[in-house]
N, C-alpha and C positions, 0 to 999 in steps of 0.2 A: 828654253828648257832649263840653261845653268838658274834663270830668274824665279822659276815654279820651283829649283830644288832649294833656292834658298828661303823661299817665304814657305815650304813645308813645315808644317809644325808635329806634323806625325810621328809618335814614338816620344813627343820629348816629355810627355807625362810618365812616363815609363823609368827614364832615362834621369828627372829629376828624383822620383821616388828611390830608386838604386842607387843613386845620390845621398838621399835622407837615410837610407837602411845602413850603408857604408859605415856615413858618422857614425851614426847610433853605434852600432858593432865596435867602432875604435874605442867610444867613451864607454861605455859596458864593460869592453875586456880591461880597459886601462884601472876602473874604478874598481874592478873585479880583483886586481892585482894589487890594488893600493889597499883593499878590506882586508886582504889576508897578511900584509904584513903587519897590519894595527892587531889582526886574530893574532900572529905568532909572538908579537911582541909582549901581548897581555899574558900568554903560556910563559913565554920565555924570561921574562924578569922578575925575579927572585926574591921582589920586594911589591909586586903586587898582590891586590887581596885575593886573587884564584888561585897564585902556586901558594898563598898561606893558608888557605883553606884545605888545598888539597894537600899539603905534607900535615895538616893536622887528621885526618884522616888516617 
């Protein structure tokens, strides 16, 4: 019986793909987080060409 539970392979396609979904989630939120400070960065310095367009307005 221990020898049948070890050569089961059931569930482990399951089990790899929630594996693959995990990563992905980690690298999404991480790069998600890394876009917005390159956005706040481009608003925030005062010698970029978007805050010189928009104080010329």
């Amino acid at each position: 019986m221990f020898q049948q539970f070890l050569t089961d392979e059931t569930g482990a396609t399951a089990v790899e793909y929630g594996i693959i979904v995990t990563v992905l989630s980690i690298v999404i939120v991480g790069g998600i987080g890394t876009a917005l400070d390159a956005v706040k960065w481009l608003w925030s310095d005062n010698n970029s060409e978007i805050s010189k367009t928009m104080n010329k307005i």
